[in-house]
VOGU-819693 format. One record per residue (C-alpha): residue number from 1; x, y, z. Coordinates in steps of 0.25 Angstrom, whole numbers, plus 5000, padded with zeros to 4 digits. Last residue first. Example, Ala and Ser with C-alpha at 12.3 -4.5 7.8 and 13.67 -1.06 7.14 Angstrom:
% VOGU-819693
nr, X, Y, Z
2, 5055, 4996, 5029
1, 5049, 4982, 5031
% end
This chain:
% VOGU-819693
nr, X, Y, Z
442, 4990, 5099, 4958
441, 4991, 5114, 4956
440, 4999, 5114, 4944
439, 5009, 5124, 4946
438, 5013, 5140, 4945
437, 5015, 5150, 4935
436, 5008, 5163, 4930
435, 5009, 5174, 4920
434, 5011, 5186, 4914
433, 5017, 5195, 4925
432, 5023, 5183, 4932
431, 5017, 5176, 4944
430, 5023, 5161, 4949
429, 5018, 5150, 4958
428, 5003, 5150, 4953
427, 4995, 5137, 4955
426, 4990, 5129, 4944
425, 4975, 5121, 4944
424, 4973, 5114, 4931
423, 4963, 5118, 4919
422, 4966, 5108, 4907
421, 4966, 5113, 4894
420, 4981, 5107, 4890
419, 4982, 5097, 4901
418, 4989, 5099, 4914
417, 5003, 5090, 4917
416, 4999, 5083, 4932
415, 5010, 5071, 4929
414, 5020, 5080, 4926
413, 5019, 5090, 4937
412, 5013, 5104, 4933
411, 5019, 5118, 4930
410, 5013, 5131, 4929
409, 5010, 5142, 4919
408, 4998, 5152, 4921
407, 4993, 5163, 4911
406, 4982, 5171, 4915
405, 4969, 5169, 4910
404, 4962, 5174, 4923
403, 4957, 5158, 4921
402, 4970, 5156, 4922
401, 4979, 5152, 4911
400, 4988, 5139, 4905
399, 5003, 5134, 4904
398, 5008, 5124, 4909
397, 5025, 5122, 4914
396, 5035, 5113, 4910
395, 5044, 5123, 4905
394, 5049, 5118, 4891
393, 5035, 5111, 4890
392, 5029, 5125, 4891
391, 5012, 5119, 4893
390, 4998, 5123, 4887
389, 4984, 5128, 4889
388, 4982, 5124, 4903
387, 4969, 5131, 4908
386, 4975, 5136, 4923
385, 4965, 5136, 4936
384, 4975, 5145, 4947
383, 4979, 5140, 4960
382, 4987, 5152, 4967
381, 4998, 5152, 4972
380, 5003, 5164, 4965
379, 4990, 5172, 4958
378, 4993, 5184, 4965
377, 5006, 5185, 4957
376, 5001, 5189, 4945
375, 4997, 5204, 4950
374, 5010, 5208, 4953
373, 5019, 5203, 4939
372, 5005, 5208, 4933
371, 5005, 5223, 4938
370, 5021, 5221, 4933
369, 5017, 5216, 4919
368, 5005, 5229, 4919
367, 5017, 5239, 4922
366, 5025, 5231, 4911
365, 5015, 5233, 4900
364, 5010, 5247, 4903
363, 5025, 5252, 4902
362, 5027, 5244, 4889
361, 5015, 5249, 4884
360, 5017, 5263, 4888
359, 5029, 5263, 4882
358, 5025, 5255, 4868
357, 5014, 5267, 4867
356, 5025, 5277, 4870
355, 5032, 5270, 4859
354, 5023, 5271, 4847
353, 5018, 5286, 4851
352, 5005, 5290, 4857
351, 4994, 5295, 4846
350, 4989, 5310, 4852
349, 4977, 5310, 4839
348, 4969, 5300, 4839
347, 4964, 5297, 4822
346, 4966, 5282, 4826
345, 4960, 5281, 4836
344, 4946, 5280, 4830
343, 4951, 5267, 4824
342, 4949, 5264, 4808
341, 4962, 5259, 4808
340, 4970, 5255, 4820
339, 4981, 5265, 4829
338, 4989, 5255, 4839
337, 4989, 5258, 4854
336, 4998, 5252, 4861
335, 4994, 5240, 4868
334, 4995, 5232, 4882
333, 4988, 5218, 4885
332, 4985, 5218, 4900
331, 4986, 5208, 4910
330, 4981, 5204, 4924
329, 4977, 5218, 4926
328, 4979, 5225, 4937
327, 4965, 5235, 4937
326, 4970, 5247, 4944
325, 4985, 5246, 4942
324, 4983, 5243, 4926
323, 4973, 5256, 4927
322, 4985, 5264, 4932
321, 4992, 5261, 4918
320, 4982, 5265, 4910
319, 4981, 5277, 4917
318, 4994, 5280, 4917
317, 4993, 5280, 4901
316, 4980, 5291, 4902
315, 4990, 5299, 4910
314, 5002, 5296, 4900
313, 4991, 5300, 4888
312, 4985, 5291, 4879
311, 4982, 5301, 4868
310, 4981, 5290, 4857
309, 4981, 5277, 4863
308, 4996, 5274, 4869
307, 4993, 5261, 4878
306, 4981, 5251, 4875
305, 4977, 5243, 4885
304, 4972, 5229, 4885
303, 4967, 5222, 4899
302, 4967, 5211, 4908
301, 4958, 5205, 4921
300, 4959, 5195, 4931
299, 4947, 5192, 4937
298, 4948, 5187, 4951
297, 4935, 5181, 4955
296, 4923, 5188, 4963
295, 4923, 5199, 4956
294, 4927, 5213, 4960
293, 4940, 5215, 4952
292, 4930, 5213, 4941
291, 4920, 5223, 4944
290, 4932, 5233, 4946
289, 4939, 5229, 4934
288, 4925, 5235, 4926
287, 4926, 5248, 4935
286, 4938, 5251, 4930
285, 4934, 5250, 4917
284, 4924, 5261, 4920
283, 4935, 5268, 4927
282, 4944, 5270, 4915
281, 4933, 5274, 4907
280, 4925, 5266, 4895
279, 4919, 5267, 4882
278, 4933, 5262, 4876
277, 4933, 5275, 4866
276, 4949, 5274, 4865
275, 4948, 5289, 4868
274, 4938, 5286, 4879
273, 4949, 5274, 4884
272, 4959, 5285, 4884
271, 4952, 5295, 4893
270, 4949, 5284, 4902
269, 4964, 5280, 4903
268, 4966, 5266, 4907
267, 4967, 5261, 4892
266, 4963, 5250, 4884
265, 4955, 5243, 4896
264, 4953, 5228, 4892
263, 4945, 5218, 4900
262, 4949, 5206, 4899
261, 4944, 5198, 4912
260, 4949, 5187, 4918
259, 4942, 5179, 4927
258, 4939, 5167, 4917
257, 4922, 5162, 4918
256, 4923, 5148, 4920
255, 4919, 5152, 4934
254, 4906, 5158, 4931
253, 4900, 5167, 4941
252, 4911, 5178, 4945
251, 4917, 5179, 4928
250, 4900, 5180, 4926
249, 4899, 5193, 4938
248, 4910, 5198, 4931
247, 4902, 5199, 4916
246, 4893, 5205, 4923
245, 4900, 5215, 4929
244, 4901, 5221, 4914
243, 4911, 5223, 4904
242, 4906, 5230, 4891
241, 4914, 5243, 4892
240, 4924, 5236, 4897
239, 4926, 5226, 4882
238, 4930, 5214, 4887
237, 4940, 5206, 4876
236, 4939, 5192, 4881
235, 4932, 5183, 4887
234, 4935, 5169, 4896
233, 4929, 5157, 4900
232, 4935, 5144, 4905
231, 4930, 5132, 4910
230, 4920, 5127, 4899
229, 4916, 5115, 4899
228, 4901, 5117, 4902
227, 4898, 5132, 4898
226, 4896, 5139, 4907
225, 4906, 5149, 4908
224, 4900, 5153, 4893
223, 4888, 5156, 4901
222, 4896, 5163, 4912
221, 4901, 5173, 4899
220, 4889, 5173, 4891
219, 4881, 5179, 4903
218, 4891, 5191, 4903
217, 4892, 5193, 4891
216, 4878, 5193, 4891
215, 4868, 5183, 4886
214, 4855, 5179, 4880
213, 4852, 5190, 4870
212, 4853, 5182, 4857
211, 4862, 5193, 4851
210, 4872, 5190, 4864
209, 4880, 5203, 4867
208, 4895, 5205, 4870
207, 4902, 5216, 4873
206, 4910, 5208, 4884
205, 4917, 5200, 4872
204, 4924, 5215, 4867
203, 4931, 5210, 4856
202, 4924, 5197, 4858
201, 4930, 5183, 4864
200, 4924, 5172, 4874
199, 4936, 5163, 4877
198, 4931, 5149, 4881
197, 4939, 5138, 4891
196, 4936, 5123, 4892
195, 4935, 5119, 4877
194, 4933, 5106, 4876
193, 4924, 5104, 4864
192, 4910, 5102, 4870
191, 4915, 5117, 4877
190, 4920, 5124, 4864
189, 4904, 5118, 4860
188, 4900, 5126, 4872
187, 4906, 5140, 4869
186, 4901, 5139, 4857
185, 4887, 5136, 4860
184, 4888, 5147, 4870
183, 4893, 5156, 4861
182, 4881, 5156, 4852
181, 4873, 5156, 4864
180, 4878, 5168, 4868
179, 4875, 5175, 4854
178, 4888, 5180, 4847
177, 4890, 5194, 4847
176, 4893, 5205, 4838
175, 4900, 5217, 4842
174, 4905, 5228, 4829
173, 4914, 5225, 4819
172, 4930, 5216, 4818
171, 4938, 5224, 4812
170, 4932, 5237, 4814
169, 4927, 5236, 4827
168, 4941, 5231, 4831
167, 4949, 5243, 4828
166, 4952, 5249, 4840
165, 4956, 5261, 4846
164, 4945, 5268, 4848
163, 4938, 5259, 4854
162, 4926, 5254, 4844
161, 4917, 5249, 4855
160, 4908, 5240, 4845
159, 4917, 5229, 4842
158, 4917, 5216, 4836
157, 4913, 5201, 4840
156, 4907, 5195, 4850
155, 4908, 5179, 4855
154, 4919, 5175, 4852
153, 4922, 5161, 4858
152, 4937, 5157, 4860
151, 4940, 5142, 4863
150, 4951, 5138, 4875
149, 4953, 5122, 4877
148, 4958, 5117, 4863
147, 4965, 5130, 4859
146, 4964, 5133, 4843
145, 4950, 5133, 4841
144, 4946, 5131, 4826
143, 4933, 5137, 4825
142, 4925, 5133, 4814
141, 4909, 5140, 4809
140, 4913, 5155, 4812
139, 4908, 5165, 4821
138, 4911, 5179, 4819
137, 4900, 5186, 4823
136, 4888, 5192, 4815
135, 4884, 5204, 4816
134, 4891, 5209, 4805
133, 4894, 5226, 4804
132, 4908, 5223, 4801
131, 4906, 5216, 4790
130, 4919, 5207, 4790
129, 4930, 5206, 4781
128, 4933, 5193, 4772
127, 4941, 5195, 4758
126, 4947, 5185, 4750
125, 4957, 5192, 4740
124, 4966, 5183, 4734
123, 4956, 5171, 4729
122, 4963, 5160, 4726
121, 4953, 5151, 4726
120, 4955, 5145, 4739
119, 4955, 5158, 4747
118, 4941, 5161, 4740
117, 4939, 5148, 4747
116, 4944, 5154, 4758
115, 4936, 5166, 4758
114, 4924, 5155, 4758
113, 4928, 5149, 4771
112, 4932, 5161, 4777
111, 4920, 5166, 4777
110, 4916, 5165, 4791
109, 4929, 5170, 4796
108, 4923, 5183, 4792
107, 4922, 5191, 4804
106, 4936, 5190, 4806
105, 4940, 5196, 4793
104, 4945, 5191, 4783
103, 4956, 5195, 4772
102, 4960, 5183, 4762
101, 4972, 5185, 4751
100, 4983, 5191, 4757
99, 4996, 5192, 4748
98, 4992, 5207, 4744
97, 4995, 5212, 4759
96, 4992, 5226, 4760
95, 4982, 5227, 4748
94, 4976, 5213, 4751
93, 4974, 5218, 4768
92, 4967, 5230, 4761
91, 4955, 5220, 4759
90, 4952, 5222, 4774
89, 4962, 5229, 4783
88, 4952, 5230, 4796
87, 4945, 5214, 4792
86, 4956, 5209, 4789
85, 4966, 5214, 4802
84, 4954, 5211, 4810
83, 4952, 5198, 4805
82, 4960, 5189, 4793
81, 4972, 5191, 4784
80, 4971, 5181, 4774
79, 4985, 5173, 4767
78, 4986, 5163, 4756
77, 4999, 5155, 4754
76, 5003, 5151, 4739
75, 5017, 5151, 4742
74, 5019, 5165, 4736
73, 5011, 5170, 4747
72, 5021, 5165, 4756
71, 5028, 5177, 4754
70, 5016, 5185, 4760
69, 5023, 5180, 4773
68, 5029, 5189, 4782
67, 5020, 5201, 4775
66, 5006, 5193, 4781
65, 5013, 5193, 4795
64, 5018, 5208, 4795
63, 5003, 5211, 4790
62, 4999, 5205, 4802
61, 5009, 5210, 4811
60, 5002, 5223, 4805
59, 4988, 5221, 4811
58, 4994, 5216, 4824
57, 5004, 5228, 4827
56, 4992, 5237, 4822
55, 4982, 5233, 4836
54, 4969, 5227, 4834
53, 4970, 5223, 4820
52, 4969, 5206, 4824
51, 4973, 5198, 4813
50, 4971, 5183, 4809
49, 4981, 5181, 4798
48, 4979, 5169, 4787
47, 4989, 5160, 4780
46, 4982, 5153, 4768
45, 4991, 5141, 4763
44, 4999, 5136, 4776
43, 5010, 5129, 4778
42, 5020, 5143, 4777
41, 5012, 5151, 4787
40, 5014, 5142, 4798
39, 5003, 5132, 4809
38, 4994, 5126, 4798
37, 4980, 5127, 4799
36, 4972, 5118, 4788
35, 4962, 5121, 4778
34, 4949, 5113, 4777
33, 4939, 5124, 4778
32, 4934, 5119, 4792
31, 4951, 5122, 4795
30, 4948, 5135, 4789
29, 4936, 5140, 4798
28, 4942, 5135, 4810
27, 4955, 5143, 4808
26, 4947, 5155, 4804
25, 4939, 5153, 4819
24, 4950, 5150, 4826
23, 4956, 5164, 4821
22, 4944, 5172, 4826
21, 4948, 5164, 4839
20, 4964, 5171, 4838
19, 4958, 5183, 4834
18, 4949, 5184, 4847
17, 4959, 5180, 4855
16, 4967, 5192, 4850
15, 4977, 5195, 4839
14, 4983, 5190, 4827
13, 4982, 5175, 4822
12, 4988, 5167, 4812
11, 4982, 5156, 4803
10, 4990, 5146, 4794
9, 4980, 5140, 4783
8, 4982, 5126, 4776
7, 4973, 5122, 4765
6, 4979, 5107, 4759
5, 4980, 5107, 4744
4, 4968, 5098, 4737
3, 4970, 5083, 4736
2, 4975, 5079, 4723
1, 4967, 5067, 4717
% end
């Protein structure tokens, strides 16, 4: 008797941290389904796309990907187009790319089981996109996690801030949270498994509120902090609107809590933050880093901005600028502005050209590198924990991150070589703008 053909399934991810766990989640879900990951396009049978539509140079590498390969469709190969991307586009996705045959969205992943067996039966156009008005949150029976000491816990979803510019709370629908205790039995069972550092997610993870009651963001975090096991918390993205002391006073209390905070600001410009309808001022952000340049640990703390929204004038631009000075980030992720569907800013008139965008990003970027170049080098001599996460044979040196998440390479004798996972003390030699390097502190 012929055994039936092997299911293979090659997965690739686009986007943020909460993508990459959404697609944990799908990998998971088809490995309890019996198909198998493969790591290329060609071995595999159903070749899927986790997409992010935060920003048009994402969506459309997308549609780039899925046009480099619809010749292998005539090999048999299947191909879905999941998330934000999905769940935006919707059934339109078969009109723009015929050759697609599933489109999910990520609140979905439930039913993957059954679109695939629609898969299965050749149907060609299984469709899978959210009610965005669900309250129920995007938790799925099999989560394959794909680092073996760091796990990712989301624990809201959605969006109720609708920003101007962005298109999330039509992708991915208004906030839901997980109860605490829900978490907590998750984050324990990572624990039982050997996980040692936790990643709490949300699209704005600060907004969160427990159904049942119990807990704040807050009172989650130093719980979570806890938990027997773990050594390592973090959370991201913060939401300013929603950032409290307290959450603060729990980084001050529990030291398994990270001190890095990311808390992004979009703009330094009060009149362009009430254009982008962030619900706060320049100076009530402000007063957020104060509270944290006021606790007890050094919290090291990063940002997103956005150059070129409509009407940004050079005066609102130099204050963006000015603010990097105020606050000195430890990092920033730069942006230009990028029109998506269904956005209020959209219809803005006073649109910034393509390259006075790219210049204000360019000259954005390289002030923030040079504010990093200086503000590195206070960590040189200093004995820094690092969780080794990997090791350059070519160059002999480790790899891991602080608990400010910054990224720390160093060398080590032979006979004292770390352990992937391990937590080793390293001291710092060397600053760069990005980085650090130093030696095993034996």
């Amino acid at each position: 008797m012929s055994s039936a053909p092997e299911k293979t399934f090659y997965l690739e991810t686009f986007g943020c941290q909460m993508n990459a766990h959404d697609s944990e989640k799908v990998v998971g879900t088809l490995v309890a389904e019996g198909y198998r990951q493969v790591p290329t396009v060609e071995e595999a049978g159903l070749v899927l796309y986790n997409t992010c539509s935060i920003r048009d140079k994402a969506e459309q590498k997308v549609f780039h990907r899925l046009n480099d390969y619809k010749k292998l469709q005539k090999q048999g190969k299947k191909f879905g187009v999941l998330g934000c991307v999905a769940q935006q586009e919707g059934e339109k996705i078969f009109e723009r790319a015929p050759y697609v045959s599933m489109v999910c969205g990520s609140a979905s992943y439930r039913n993957l089981p059954a679109m695939l067996v629609q898969i299965e039966a050749g149907n060609t156009r299984v469709t899978g996109l959210d009610d965005r008005e669900t309250d129920e949150c995007f938790e799925t029976e099999f989560t394959a996690r794909t680092n073996p000491h760091r796990g990712y816990i989301t624990i809201i979803e959605g969006c109720d801030k609708f920003c101007s510019y962005c298109v999330v709370p039509y992708t991915r629908g208004k906030e839901r949270s997980r109860t605490s205790e829900s978490v907590l039995a998750e984050a324990r069972q990572m624990a039982d498994l050997g996980y040692t550092e936790i990643q709490l997610l949300g699209q704005n993870v600060n907004s969160y509120r427990d159904p049942a009651g119990k807990r704040s963001f807050a009172e989650l975090l130093a719980a979570v902090g806890e938990v027997p096991g773990i050594r390592r918390v973090r959370f991201t993205t913060s939401h300013p609107r929603d950032f409290g002391r307290d959450i603060i006073h729990a980084i001050d209390a529990v030291p398994t809590l990270c001190d890095h905070v990311h808390l992004p600001v979009q703009s330094g410009s009060t009149r362009v933050l009430n254009a982008m309808q962030r619900l706060y001022t320049r100076d009530q952000y402000l007063e957020r880093i104060s509270w944290m340049k006021a606790a007890k640990r050094d919290i090291s703390i990063t940002s997103d901005i956005i150059v070129g929204f409509p009407g940004e004038t050079e005066e609102d631009f130099a204050d963006t600028l000015s603010l990097l000075d105020e606050v000195g980030y430890d990092g920033i992720f730069g942006f230009k502005y990028s029109p998506r569907p269904n956005t209020p800013a959209i219809g803005l008139v006073d649109a910034i050209p393509e390259e006075e965008k790219a210049r204000r990003l360019t000259f954005l970027q390289e002030k923030q590198r040079e504010l990093q170049r200086i503000s590195y080098r206070k960590h040189i001599g200093q004995v820094l924990q690092v969780m080794v996460e990997g090791k350059n044979e070519a160059r002999k040196q480790w790899a891991g991150r602080t608990s400010q998440n910054k990224i720390l390479n160093f060398t080590a004798p032979e006979d004292a070589s770390p352990e992937h996972g391990s937590y080793v003390p390293v001291r710092v030699t060397v600053a760069f703008p990005n980085s650090l390097a130093g030696e095993l502190a034996v």
